[in-house]
C-alpha positions in Angstrom: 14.4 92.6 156.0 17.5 91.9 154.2 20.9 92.0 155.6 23.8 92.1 153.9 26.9 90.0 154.9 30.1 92.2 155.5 33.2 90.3 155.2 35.9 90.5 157.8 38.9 92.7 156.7 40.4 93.1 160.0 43.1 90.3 159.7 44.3 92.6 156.2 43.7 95.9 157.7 46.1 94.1 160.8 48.8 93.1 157.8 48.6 96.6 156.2 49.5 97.8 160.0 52.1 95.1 160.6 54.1 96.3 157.3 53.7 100.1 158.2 55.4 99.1 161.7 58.1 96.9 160.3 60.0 100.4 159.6 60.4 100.3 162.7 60.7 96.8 163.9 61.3 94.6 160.8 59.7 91.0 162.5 56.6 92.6 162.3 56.3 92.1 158.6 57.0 88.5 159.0 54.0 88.4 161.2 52.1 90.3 158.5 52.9 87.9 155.4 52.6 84.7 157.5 48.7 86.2 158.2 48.4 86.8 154.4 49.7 83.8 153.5 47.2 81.9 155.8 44.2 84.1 154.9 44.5 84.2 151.3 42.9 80.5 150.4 39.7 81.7 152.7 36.7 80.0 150.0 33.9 82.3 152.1 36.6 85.4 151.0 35.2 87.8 148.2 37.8 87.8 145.5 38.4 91.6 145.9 39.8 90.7 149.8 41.6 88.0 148.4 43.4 90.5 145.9 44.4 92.3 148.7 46.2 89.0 150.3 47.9 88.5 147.1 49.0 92.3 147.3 50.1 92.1 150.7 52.5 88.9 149.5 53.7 90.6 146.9 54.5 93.7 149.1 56.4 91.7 151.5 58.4 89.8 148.9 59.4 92.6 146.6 59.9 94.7 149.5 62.4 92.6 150.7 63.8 92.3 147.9 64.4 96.3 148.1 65.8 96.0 151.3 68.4 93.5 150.8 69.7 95.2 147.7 69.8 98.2 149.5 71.3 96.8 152.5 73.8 95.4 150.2 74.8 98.4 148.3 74.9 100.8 151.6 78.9 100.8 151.0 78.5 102.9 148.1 75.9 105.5 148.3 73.0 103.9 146.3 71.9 101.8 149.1 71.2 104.4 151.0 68.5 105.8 148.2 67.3 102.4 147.7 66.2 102.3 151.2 64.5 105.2 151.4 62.7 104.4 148.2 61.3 101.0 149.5 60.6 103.2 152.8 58.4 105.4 150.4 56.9 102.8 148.4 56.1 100.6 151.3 54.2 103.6 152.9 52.2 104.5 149.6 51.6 100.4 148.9 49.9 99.9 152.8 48.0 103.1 152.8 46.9 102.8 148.7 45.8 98.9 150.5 44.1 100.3 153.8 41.9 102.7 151.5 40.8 100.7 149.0 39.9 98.0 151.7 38.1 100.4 153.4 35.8 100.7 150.1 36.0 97.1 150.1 37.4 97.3 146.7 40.4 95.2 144.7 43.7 97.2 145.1 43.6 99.4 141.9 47.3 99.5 140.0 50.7 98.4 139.1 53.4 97.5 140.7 53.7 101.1 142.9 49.9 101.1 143.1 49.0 103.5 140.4 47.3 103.6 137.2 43.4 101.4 136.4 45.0 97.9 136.3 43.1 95.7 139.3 45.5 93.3 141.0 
C-alpha cells in the first residue's frame, strides 16, 4: 500500500479567508500576512504552497499600498475608484489563490493573477 502525503493548506486557505474578510474588518488581514509570513520558510512545505505564502505577502503589501493611495486621494474623486479597484482585485487575487490551492497548484499569473507566468 502506498500512501501519499497531503500537505496542510489550511493555514493559506485561513489567510486567503482573512484577506476576503478584511473588507470588512481591515485587522483581519494583519492576522492573515503575519500567518504567511510565519508559514512561508516551512522546509517540509512543497514549493507550490510556499508560492502561495509569497502571493499572499505580496497581496497584503501591494494591497495596501492601494488602499492608502486611495484613502489619500478620496478628496478628489479618484480615491474613491482606487478603492473599489483594490476591492476588485483583492477579491479576484484570494479566490484565483483558494482555487488554485485547492488543486494544490502554484498561483498561475501576473500581478492581477492572469496570464501562464507561475509566481
Amino acid at each position: 500500500m502506498s500512501q501519499t502525503i497531503t500537505p496542510d493548506t489550511t493555514m493559506a486557505k485561513v489567510t486567503y479567508i482573512l484577506y476576503l474578510c478584511s473588507l470588512v474588518a481591515g485587522v483581519t488581514a494583519i492576522i492573515g500576512v503575519v500567518i504567511a509570513y510565519t508559514k512561508r520558510p516551512d522546509k517540509d512545505a512543497p514549493a507550490w504552497l510556499t508560492a502561495h505564502y509569497h502571493y499572499q505577502i505580496q497581496t497584503f503589501w501591494y494591497g495596501l499600498a492601494y488602499f492608502v493611495a486611495g484613502l489619500l486621494l478620496m478628496p478628489i474623486v479618484i480615491g474613491g475608484f482606487i478603492i473599489l479597484w483594490w476591492i476588485v482585485w483583492l477579491v479576484v487575487r484570494s479566490i484565483k489563490g483558494l482555487s488554485a490551492l485547492e488543486k494544490q497548484k502554484a498561483i498561475e499569473g501576473s500581478f492581477f493573477g492572469f496570464g501562464n507566468e507561475q509566481i
